[in-house]
C-alpha positions as CSV (number, residue, x, y, z in Angstrom):
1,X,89.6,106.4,86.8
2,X,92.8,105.6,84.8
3,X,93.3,103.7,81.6
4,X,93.4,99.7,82.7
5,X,96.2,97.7,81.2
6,X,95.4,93.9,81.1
7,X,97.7,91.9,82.9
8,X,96.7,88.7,83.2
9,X,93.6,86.3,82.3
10,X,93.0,83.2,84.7
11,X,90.4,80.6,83.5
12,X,89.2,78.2,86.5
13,X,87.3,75.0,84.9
14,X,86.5,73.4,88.1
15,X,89.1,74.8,90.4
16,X,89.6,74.9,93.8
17,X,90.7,78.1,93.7
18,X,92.6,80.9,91.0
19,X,95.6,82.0,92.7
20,X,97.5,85.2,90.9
21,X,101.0,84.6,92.6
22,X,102.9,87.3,90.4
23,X,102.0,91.0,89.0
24,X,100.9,92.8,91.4
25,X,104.1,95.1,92.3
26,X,104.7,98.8,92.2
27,X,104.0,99.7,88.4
28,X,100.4,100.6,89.5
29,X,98.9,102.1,92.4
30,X,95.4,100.1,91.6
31,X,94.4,97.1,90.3
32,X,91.6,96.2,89.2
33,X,89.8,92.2,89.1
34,X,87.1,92.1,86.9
35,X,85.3,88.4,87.6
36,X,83.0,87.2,85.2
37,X,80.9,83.9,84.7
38,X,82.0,83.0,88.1
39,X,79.4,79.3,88.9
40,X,80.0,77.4,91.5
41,X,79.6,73.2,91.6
42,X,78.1,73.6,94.9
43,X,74.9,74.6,96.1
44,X,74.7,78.0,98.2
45,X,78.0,78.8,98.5
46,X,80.2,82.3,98.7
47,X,82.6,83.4,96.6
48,X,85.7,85.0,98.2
49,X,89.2,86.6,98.2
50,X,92.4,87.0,101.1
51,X,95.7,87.5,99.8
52,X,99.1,87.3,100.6
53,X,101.7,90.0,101.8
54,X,105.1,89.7,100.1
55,X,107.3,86.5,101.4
56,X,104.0,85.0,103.5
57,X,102.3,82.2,102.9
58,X,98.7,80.8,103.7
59,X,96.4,83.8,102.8
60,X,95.5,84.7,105.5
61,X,96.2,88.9,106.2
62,X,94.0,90.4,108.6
63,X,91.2,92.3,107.0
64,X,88.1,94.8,108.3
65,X,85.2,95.3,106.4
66,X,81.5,95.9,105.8
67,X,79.2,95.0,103.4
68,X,75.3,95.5,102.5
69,X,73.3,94.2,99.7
70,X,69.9,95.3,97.5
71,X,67.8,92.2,96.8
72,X,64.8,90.7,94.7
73,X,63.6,87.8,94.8
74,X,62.8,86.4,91.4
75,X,58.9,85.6,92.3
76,X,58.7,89.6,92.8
77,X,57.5,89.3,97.0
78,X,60.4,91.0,98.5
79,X,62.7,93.8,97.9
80,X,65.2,95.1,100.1
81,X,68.1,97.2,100.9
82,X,70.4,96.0,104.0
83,X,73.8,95.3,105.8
84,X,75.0,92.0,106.1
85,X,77.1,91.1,109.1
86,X,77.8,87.4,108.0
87,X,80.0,89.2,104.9
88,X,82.0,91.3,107.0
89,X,85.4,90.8,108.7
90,X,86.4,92.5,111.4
91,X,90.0,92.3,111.9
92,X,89.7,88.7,110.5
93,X,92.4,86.7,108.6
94,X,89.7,84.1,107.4
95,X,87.6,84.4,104.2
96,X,86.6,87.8,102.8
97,X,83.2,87.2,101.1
98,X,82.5,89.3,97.9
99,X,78.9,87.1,96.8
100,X,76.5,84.4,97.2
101,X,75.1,82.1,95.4
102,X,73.6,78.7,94.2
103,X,74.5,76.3,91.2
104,X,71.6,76.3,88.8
105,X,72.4,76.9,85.4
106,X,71.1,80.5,86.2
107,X,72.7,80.8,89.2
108,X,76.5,82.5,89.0
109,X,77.9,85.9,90.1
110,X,80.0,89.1,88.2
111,X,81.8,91.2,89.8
112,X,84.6,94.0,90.3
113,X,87.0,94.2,93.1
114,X,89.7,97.4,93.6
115,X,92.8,97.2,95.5
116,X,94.5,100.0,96.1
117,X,98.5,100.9,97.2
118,X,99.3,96.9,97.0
119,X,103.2,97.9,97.4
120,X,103.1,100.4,99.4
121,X,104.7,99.4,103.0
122,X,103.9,102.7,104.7
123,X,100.0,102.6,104.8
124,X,97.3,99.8,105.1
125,X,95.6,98.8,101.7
126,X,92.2,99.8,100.7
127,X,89.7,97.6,99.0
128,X,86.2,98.2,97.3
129,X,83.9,95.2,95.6
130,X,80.7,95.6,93.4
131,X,78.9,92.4,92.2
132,X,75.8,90.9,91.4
133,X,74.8,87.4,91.9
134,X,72.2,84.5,92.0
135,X,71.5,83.4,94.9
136,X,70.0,79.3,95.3
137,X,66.7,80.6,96.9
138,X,66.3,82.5,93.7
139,X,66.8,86.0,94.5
140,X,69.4,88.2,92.9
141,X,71.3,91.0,94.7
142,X,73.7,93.9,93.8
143,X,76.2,93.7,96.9
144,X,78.8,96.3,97.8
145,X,81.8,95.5,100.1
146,X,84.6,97.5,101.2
147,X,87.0,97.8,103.8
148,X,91.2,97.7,104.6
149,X,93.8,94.5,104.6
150,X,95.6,95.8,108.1
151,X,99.1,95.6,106.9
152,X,101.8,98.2,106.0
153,X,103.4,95.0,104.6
154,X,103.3,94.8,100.0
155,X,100.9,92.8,99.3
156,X,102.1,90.5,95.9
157,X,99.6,87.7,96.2
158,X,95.7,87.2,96.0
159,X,93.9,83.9,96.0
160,X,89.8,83.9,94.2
161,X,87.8,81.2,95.8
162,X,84.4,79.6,96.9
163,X,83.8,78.9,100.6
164,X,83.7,75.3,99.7
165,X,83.6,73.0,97.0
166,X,85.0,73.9,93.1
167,X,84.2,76.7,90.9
168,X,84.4,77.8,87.0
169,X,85.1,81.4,86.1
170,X,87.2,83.9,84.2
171,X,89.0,86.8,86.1
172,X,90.9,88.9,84.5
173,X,94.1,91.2,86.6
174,X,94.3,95.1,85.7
175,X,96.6,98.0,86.3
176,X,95.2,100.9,86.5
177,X,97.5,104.4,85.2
């Protein structure tokens, strides 16, 4: 891995949504979004991304992906390692979810999501996600998601949200050299 340069810090305090509209060009080939202290006001909700590829609107590019998840349960009952079908997309332009979670005071989600190529207009652009959050039936998970946004389009936009309802959270935009 490169060195990361810090681009930009966005702070949501109850936000519908942290949308980084300008930075992402051709200076890197990755970038890097570190999210931290993300809590949602809502009970058992998902946190996700979709972006934008350069003059569009709406967020809505069509994405494939796949995503599994190892989980404990805070009582100690259940382990387990497994794929979730509900988090992946397959050739969707609707919500990519990266966690889970609940809205206790324990409850948030941290996370680390790649994107690879945003400018190029040749090839589609790769993606990788590793998080960990709280879920509101009290089990925590480590979840991994990856897959393509199926454009050769740039992509200059990216949009950080919850499936419903507000959100506060810190993520911070990288370039990696």
């Amino acid at each position: 891995m490169g060195i990361p340069t810090l681009i930009s810090t966005s702070t949501a305090s109850n936000a519908t949504s942290v949308d980084i509209t300008s930075g992402i060009d051709s200076t890197y080939d990755e970038y890097m979004f570190v999210c931290t202290d993300i809590h949602s006001r809502e009970d058992d909700r998902g946190f996700n991304f979709q972006v934008n590829a350069a003059s569009q609107s709406g967020f809505n590019e069509t994405i494939t992906s796949t995503n599994f998840m190892a989980q404990h349960y805070e009582s100690g009952t259940t382990s387990t390692l497994a794929y979730f079908a509900n988090m992946d997309l397959a050739q969707g332009t609707g919500n990519q979810k990266l966690t889970h979670q609940g809205n206790d005071a324990d409850q948030a989600s941290v996370g680390i999501l790649h994107l690879f190529s945003p400018a190029s207009t040749t090839y589609v652009k790769h993606f990788y996600f590793q998080g960990s959050a709280y879920q509101s039936d009290d089990r925590n998970y480590n979840t991994f998601t990856a897959g393509y946004i199926n454009t050769t389009a740039a992509i200059d936009e990216i949009s950080f949200y919850m499936s419903s309802g507000n959100f506060d959270g810190v993520i911070q935009m990288y370039g990696i050299a």
